[in-house]
FIVOMAR-461511 format. One line per 2 residues: number of its first residue (from 1); their letters; for each residue x, y, z of N, C-alpha, C. Coordinates in nm, 3 decimals. Last residue first. Example, Ala and Ser with C-alpha at 12.3 -4.5 7.8 and 13.67 -1.06 7.14 Angstrom:
# FIVOMAR-461511
2 = SA = 1.285,-0.225,0.708,1.367,-0.106,0.714,1.290,0.003,0.787 | 1.319,-0.569,0.780,1.230,-0.450,0.780,1.320,-0.330,0.780
This chain:
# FIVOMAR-461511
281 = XX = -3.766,6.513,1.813,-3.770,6.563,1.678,-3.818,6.729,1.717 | -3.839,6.405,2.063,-3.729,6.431,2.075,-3.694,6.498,1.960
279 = XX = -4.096,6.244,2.060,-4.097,6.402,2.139,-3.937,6.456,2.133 | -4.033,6.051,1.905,-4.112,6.174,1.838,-4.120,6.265,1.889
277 = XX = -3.904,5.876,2.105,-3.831,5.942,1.967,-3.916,6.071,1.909 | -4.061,5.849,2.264,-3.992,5.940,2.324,-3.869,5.962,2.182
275 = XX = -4.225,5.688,2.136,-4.299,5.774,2.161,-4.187,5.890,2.222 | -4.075,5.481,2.042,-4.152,5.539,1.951,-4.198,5.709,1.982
273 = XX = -4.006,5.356,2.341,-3.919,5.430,2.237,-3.977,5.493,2.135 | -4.328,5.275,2.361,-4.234,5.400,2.448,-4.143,5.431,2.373
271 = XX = -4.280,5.121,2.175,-4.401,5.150,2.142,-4.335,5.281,2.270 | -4.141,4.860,2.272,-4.109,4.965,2.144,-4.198,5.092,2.132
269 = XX = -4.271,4.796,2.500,-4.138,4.860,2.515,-4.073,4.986,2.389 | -4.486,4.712,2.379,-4.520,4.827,2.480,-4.404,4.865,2.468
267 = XX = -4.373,4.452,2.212,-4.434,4.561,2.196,-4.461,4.699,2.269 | -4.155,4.316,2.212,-4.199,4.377,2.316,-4.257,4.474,2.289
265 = XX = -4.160,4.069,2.020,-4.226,4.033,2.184,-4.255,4.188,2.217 | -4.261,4.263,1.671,-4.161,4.275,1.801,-4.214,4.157,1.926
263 = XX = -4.188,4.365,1.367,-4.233,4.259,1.428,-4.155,4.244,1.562 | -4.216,4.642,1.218,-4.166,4.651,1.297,-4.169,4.499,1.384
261 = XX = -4.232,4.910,0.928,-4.325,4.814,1.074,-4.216,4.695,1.096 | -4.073,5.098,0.754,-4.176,5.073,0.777,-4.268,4.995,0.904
259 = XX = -3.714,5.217,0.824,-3.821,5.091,0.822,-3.953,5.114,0.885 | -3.578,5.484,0.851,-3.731,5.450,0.816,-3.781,5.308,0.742
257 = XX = -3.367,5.489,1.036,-3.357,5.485,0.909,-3.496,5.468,0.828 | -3.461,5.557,1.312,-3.396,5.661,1.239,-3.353,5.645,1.081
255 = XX = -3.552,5.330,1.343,-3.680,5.432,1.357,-3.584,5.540,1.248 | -3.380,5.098,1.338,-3.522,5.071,1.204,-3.557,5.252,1.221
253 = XX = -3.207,5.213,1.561,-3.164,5.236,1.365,-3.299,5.171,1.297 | -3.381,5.148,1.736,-3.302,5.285,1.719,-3.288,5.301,1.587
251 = XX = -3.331,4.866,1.777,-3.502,4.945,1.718,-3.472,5.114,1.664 | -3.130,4.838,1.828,-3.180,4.794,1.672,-3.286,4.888,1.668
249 = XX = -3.098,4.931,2.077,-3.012,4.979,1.982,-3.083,4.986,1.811 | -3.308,4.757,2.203,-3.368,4.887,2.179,-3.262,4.998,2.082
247 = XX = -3.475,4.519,2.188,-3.329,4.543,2.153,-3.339,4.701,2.093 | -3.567,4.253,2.352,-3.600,4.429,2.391,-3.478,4.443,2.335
245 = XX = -3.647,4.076,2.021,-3.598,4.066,2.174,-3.644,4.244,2.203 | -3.703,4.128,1.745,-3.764,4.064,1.878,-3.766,4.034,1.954
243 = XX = -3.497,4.177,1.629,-3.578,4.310,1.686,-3.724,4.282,1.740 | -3.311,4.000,1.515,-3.261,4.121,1.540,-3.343,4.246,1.585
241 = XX = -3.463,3.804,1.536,-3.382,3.800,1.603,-3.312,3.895,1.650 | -3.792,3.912,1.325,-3.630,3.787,1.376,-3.574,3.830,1.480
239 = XX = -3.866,4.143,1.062,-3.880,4.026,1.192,-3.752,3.945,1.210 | -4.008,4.432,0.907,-3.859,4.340,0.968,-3.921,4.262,1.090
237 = XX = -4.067,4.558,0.611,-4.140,4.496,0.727,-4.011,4.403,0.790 | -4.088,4.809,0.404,-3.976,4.737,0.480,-4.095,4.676,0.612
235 = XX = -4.256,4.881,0.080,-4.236,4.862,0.198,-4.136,4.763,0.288 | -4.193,5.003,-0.244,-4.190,4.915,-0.194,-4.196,4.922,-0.043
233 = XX = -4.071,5.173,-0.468,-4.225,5.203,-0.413,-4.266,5.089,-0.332 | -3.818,5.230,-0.502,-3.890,5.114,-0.603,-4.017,5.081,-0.512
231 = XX = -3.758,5.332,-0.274,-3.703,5.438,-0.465,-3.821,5.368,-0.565 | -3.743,5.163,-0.069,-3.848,5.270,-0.097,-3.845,5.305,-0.223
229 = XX = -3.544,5.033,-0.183,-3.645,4.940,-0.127,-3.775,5.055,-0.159 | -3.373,5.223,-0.138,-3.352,5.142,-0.252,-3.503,5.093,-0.270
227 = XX = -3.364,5.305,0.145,-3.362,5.398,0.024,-3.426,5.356,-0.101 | -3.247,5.017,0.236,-3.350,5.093,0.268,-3.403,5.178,0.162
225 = XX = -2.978,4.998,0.121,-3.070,4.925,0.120,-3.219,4.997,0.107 | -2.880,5.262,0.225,-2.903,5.216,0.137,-2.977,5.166,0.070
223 = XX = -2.894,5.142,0.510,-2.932,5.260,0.505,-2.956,5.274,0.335 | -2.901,4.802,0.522,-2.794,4.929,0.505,-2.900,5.071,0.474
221 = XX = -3.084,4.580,0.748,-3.074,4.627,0.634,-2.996,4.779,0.618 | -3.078,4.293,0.987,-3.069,4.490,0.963,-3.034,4.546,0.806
219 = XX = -3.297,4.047,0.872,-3.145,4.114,0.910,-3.186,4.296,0.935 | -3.494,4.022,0.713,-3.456,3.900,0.915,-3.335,4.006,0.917
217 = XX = -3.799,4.162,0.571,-3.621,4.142,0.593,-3.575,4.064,0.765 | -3.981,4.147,0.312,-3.946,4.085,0.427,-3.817,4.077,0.488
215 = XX = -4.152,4.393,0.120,-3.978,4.334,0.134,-4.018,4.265,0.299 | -4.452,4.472,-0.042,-4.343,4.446,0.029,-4.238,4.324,0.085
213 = XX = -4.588,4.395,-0.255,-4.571,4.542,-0.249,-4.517,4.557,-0.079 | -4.531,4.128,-0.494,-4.507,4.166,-0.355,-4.520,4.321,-0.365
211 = XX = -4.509,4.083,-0.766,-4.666,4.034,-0.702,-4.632,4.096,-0.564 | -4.229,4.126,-0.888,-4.356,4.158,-0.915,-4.490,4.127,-0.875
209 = XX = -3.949,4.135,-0.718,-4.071,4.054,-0.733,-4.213,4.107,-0.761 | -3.682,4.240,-0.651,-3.764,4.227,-0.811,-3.845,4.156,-0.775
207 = XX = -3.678,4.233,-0.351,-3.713,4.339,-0.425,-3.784,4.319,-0.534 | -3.588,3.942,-0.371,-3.727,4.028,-0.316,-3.777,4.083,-0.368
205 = XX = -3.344,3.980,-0.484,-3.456,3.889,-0.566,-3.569,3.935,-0.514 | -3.207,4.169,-0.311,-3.234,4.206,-0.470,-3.356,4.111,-0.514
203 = XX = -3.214,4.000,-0.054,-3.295,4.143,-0.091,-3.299,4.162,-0.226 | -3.040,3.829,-0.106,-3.167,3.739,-0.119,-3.300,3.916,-0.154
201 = XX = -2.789,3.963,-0.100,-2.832,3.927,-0.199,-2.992,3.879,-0.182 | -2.849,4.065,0.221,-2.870,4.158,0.072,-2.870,4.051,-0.001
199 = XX = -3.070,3.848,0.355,-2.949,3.859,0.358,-2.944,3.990,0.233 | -3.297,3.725,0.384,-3.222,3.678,0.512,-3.090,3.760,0.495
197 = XX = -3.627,3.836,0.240,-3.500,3.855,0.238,-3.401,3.831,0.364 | -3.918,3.729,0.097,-3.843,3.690,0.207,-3.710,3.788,0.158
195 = XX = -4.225,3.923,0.007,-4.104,3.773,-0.022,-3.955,3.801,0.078 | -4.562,3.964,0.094,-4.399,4.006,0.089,-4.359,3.936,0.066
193 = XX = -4.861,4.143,0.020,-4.819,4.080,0.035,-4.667,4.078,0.037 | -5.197,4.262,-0.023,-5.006,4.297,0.004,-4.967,4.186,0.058
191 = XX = -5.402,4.258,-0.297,-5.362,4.181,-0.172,-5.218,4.233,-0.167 | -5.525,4.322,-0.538,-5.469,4.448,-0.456,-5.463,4.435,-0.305
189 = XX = -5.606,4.146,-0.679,-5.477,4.209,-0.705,-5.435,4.281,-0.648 | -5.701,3.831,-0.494,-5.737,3.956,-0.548,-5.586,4.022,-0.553
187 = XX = -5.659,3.569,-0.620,-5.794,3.608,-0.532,-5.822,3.709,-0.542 | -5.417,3.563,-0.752,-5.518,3.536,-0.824,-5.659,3.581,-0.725
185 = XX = -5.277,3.628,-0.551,-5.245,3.785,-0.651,-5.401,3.736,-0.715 | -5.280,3.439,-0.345,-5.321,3.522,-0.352,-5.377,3.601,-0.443
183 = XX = -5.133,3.267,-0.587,-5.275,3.214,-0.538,-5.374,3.344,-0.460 | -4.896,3.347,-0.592,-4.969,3.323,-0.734,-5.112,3.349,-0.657
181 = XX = -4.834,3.283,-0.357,-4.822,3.438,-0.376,-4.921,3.437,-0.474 | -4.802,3.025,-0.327,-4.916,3.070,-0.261,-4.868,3.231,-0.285
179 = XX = -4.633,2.960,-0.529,-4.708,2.948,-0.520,-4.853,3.004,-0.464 | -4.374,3.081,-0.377,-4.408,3.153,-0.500,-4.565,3.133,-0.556
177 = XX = -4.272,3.127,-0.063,-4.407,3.034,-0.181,-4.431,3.090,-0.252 | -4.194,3.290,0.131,-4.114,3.154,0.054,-4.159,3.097,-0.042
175 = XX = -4.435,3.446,0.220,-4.298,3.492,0.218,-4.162,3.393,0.153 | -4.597,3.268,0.258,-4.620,3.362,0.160,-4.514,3.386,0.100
173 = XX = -4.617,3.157,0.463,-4.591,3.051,0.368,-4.554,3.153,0.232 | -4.554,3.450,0.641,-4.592,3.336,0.662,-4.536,3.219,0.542
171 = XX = -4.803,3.725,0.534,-4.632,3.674,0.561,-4.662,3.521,0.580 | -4.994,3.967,0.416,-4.938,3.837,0.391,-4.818,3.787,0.391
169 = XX = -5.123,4.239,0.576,-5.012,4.182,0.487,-4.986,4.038,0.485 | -5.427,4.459,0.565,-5.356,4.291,0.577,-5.222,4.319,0.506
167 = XX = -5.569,4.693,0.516,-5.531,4.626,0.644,-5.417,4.545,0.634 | -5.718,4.539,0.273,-5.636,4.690,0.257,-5.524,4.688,0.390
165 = XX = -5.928,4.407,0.364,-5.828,4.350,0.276,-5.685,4.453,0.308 | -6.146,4.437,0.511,-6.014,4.488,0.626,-5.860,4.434,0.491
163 = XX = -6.397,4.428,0.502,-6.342,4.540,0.429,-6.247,4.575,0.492 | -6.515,4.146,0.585,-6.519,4.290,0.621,-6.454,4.407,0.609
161 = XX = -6.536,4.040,0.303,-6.625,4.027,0.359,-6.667,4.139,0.511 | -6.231,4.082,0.286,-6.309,4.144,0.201,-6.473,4.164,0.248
159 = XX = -6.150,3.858,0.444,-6.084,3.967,0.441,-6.195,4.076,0.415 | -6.295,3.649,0.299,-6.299,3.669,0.433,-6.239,3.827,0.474
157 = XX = -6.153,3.604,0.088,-6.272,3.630,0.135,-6.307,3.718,0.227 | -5.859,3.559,0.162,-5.952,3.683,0.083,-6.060,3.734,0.124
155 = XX = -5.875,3.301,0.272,-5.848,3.455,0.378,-5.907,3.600,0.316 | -5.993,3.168,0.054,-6.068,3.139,0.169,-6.064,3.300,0.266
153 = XX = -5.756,3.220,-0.098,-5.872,3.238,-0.157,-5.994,3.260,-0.036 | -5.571,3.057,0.076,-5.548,3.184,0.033,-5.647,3.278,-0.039
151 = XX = -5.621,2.769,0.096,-5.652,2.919,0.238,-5.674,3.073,0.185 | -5.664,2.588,-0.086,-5.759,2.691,-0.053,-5.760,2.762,0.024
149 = XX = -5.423,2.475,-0.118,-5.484,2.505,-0.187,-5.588,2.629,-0.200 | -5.247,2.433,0.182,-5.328,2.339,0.109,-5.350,2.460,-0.039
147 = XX = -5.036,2.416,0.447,-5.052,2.396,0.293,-5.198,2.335,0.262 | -5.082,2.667,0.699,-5.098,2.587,0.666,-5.059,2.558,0.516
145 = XX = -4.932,2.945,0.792,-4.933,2.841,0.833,-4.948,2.679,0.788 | -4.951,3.261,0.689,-5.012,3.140,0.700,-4.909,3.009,0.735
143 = XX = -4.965,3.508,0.935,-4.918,3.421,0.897,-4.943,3.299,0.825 | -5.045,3.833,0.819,-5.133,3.704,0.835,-5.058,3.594,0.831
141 = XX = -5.073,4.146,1.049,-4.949,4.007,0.928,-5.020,3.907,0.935 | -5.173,4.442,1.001,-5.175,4.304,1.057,-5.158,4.198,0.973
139 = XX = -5.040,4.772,1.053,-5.046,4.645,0.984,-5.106,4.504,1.074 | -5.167,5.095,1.152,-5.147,4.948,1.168,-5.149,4.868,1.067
137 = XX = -5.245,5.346,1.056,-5.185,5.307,0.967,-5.117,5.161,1.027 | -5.646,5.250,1.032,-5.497,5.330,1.130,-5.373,5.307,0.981
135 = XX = -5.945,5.269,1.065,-5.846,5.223,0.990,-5.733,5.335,1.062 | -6.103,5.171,1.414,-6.109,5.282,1.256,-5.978,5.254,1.219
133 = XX = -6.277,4.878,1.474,-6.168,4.981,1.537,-6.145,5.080,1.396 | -6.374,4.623,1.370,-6.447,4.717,1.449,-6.419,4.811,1.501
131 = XX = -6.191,4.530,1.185,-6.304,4.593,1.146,-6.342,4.701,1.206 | -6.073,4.357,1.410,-5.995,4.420,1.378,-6.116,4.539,1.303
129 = XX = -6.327,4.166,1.473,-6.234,4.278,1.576,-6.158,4.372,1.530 | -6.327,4.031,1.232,-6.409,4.107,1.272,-6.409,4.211,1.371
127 = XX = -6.062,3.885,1.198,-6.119,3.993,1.105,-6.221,4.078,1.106 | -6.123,3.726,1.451,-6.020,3.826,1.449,-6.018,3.918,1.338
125 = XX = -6.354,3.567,1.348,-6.352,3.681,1.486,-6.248,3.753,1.464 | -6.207,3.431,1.148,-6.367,3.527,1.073,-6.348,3.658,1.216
123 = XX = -6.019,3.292,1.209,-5.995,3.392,1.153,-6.116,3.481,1.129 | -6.182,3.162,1.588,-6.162,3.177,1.447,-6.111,3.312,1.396
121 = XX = -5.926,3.191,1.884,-6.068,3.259,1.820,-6.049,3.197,1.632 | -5.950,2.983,2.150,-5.884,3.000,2.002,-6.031,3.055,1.895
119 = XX = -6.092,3.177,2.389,-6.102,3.072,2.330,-5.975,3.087,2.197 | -6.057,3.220,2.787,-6.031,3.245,2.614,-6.004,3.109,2.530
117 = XX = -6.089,3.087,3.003,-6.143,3.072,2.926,-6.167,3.127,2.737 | -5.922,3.295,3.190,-5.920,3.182,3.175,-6.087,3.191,3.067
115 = XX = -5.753,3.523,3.267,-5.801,3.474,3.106,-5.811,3.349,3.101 | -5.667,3.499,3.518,-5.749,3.601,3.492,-5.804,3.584,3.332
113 = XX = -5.495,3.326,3.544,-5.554,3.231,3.544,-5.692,3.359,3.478 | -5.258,3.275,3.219,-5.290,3.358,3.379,-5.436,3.297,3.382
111 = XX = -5.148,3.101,3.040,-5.100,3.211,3.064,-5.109,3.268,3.232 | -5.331,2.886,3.115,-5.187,2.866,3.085,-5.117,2.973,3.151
109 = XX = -5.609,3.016,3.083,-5.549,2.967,3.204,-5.397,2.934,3.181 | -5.650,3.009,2.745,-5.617,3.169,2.864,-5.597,3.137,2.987
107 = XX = -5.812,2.874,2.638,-5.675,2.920,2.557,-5.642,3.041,2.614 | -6.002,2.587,2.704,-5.943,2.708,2.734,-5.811,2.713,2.734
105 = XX = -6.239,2.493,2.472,-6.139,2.444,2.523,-6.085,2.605,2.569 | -6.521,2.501,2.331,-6.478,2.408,2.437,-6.328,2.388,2.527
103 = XX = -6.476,2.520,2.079,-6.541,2.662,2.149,-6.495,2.609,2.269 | -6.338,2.341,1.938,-6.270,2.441,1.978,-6.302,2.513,2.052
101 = XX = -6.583,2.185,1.850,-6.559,2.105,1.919,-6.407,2.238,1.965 | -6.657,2.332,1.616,-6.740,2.354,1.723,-6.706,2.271,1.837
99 = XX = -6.481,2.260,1.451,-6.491,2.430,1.474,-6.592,2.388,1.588 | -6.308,1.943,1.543,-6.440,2.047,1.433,-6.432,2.192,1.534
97 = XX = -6.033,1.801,1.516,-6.128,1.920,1.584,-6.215,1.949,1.485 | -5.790,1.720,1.440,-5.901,1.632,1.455,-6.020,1.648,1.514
95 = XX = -5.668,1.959,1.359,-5.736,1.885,1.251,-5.819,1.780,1.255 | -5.535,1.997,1.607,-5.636,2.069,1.533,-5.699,2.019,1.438
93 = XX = -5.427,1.702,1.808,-5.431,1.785,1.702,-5.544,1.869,1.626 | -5.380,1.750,2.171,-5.461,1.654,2.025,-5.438,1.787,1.897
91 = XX = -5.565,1.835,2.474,-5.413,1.787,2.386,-5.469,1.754,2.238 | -5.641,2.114,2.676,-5.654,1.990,2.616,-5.520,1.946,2.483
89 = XX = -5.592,2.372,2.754,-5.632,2.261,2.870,-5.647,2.163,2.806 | -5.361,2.500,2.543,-5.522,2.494,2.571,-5.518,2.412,2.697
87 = XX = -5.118,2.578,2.428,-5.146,2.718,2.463,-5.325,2.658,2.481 | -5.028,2.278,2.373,-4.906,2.397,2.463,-4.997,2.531,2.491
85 = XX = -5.205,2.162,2.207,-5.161,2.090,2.356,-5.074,2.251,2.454 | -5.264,2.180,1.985,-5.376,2.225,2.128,-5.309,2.222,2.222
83 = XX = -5.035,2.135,1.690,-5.152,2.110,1.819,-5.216,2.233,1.931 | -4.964,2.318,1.513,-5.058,2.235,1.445,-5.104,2.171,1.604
81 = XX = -4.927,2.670,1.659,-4.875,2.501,1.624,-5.004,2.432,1.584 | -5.060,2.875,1.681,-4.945,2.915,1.603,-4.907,2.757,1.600
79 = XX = -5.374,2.990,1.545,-5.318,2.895,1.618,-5.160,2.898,1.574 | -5.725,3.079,1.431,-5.567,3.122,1.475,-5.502,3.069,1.631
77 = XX = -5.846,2.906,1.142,-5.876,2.951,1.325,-5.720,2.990,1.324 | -6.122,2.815,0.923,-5.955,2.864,0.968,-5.959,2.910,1.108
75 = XX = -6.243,2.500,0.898,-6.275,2.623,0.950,-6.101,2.698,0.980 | -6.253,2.194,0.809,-6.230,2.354,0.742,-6.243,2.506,0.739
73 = XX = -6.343,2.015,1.016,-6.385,2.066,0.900,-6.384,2.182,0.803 | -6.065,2.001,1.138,-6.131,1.954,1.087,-6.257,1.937,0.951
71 = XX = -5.926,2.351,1.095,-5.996,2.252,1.189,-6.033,2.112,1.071 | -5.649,2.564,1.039,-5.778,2.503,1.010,-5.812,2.380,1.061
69 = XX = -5.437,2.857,1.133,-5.429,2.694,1.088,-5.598,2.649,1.058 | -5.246,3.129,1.138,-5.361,3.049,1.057,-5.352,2.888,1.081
67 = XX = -5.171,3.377,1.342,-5.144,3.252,1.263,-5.265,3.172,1.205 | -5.094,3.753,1.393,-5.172,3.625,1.375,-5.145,3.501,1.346
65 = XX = -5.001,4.032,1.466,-4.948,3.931,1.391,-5.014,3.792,1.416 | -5.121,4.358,1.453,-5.043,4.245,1.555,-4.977,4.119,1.434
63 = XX = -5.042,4.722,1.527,-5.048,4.585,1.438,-5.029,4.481,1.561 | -5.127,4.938,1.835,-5.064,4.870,1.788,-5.126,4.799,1.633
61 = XX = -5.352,5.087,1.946,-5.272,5.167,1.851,-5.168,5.057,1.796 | -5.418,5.024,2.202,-5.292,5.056,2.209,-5.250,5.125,2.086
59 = XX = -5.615,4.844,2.104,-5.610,4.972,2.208,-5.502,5.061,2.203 | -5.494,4.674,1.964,-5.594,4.742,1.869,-5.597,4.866,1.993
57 = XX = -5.406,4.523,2.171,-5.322,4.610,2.071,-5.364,4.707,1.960 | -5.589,4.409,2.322,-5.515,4.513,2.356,-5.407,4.597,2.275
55 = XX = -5.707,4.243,2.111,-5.792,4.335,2.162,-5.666,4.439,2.242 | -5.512,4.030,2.114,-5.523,4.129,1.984,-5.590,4.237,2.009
53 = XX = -5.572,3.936,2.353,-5.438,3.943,2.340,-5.421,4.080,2.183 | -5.859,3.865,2.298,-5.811,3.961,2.419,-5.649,4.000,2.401
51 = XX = -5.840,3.678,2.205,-5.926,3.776,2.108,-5.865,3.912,2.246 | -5.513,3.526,2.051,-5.647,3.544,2.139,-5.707,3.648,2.132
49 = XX = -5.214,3.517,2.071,-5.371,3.466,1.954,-5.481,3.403,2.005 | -5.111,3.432,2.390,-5.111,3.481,2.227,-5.242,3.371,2.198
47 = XX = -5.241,3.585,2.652,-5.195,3.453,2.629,-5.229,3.467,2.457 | -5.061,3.884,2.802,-5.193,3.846,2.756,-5.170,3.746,2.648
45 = XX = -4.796,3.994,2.743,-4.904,4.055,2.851,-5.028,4.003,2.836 | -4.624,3.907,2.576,-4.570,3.889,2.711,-4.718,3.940,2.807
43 = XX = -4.828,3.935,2.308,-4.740,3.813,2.350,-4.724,3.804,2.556 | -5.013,4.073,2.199,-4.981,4.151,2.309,-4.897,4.004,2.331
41 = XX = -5.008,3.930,1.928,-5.077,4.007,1.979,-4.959,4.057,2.084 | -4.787,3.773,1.759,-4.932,3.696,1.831,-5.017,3.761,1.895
39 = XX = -4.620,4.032,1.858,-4.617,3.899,1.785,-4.676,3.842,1.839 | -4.770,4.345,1.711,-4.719,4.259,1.823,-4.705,4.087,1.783
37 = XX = -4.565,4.600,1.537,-4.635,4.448,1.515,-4.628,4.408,1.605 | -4.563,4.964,1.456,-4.541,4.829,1.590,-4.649,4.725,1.553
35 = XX = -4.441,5.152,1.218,-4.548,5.063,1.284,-4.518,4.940,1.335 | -4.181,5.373,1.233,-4.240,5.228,1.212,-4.380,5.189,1.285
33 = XX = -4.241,5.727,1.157,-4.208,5.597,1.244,-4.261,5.489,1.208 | -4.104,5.829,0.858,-4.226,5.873,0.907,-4.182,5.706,1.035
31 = XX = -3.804,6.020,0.840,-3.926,5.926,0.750,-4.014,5.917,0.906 | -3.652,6.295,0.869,-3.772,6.287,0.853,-3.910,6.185,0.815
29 = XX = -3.396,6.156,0.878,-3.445,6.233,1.004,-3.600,6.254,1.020 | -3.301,5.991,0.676,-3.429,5.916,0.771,-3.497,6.002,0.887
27 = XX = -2.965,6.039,0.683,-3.108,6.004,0.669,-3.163,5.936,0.756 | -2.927,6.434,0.789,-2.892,6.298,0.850,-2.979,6.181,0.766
25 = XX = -2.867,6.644,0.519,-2.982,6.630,0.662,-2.942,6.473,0.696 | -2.774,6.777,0.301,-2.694,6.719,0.481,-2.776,6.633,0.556
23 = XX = -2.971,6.787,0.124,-2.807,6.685,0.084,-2.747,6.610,0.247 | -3.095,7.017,0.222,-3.135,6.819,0.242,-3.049,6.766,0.182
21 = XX = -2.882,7.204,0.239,-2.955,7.152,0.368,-2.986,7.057,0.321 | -2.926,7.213,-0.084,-2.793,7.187,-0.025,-2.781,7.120,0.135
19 = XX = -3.101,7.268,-0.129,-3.097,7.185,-0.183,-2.927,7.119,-0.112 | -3.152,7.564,0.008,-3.223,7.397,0.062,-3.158,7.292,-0.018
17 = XX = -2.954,7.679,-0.140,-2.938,7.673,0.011,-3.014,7.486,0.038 | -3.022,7.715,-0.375,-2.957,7.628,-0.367,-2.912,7.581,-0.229
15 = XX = -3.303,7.873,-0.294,-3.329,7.711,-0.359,-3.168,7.644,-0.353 | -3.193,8.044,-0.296,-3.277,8.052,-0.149,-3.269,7.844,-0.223
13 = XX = -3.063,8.116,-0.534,-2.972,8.129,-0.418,-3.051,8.027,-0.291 | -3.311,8.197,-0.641,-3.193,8.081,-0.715,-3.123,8.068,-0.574
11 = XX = -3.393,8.415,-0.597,-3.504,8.296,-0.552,-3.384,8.157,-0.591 | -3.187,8.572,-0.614,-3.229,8.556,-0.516,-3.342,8.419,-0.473
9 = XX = -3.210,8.567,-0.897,-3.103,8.538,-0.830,-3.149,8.509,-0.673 | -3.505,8.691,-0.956,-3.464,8.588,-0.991,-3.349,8.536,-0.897
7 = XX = -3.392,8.978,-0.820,-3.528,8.865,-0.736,-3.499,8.724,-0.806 | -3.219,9.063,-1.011,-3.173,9.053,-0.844,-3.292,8.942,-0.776
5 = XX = -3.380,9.095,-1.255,-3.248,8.987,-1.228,-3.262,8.953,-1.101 | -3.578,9.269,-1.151,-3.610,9.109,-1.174,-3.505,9.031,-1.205
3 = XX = -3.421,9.514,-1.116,-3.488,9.441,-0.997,-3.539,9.316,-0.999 | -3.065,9.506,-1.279,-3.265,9.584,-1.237,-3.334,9.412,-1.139
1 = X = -2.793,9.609,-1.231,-2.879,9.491,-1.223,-3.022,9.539,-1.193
């Protein structure tokens, strides 16, 4: 055997070794960790959807998760119920509010009295906070909230206006509304956005959805699944029940199977598991 058989063979051999090691390798040993969504911001530590509640997660390195609703005169603002009454010092519906009749009300004594006076920040402030921090690989979920016609064109804007489009995922009405997907894709084409999945079958229709460049999932999804979701250049974003509590089993299998981000109450909590998973690789 002369010496360029033997090296050929040899480089053959070294290659069927690895190919054979990543056949074994556990999956997901190597996908990359989920990004932490706080829900409404910092939820348990600071009074949601507030500029201070989002402000600590932008510290933290966290996504958060937002809501949309609009005033009176058509100002979008982030609010997770159509009233005032449960997270302000005042009662009444948002819609019978002008944007300047909101600066007025405090959306931080409820919580604690140390935030007292936070306001329900408009979407323009929270797109502007977010801006002001360097691009990460954080997500921030835009719930929408409202029906009408024009949010989705309106959030664009706005989006774009501070160059946080890229940033954004679109959940919310999004995630069920074929409509308001249309309406996005029409504002701009290179909006992310997701369609719902409660279950595998509802995952296949997801999946095939040509305007989404990600999967919404409420359930734990099969290792499989997963794979699948990625194969077809797609992202895993998970919310619900199964990993918004401190459910630190679940959170275990999103990290070790590589779901993408992560909608959580406990953010800080996940956000330690995160951190004592990576020192453990």
């Amino acid at each position: 055997m002369n010496a360029r058989v033997w090296y050929l063979l040899v480089i053959l051999g070294t290659l069927v070794v690895a190919v054979c090691e990543a056949a074994q390798k556990p999956a997901g040993e190597d996908a990359p960790l989920p990004t932490i969504v706080g829900h409404r911001g910092l939820i348990l530590d600071a009074p949601e959807n507030t500029l201070a509640s989002f402000r600590a997660c932008l510290e933290l390195g966290f996504g958060f998760e937002l809501d949309v609703q609009r005033t009176k005169d058509g100002h979008l603002m982030c609010l997770h119920d159509t009233t005032i009454d449960r997270t302000t010092d005042r009662k009444g519906s948002l819609t019978e509010l002008t944007r300047y009749q909101t600066v007025g009300l405090d959306a931080g004594s409820w919580f604690s009295p140390r935030f007292k006076n936070q306001r329900i920040p408009g979407i323009d402030q929270v797109f502007s906070l977010i801006a002001a921090y360097p691009k990460s690989a954080a997500i921030y979920a835009v719930d929408i909230k409202l029906n009408d016609a024009k949010v989705e064109a309106d959030l664009v804007v706005l989006a774009k206006k501070h160059d946080i489009l890229d940033r954004l995922l679109f959940i919310g009405n999004t995630i069920q509304d074929a409509s308001v997907r249309q309406r996005l894709y029409a504002a701009d084409r290179a909006v992310q956005m997701a369609a719902v999945a409660h279950n595998s079958k509802e995952l296949v229709v997801s999946l095939a959805n040509p305007l989404t460049t990600w999967v919404y999932v409420r359930y734990l999804p099969s290792p499989a699944e997963i794979t699948k979701v990625h194969a077809q250049g797609k992202q895993i974003f998970i919310a619900g029940n199964t990993v918004a509590g401190h459910q630190s089993d679940n959170w275990a299998y999103c990290i070790t199977h590589g779901v993408d981000a992560i909608l959580t109450d406990y953010a800080m909590e996940l956000g330690r598991q995160l951190r004592r998973s990576k020192q453990s690789k």
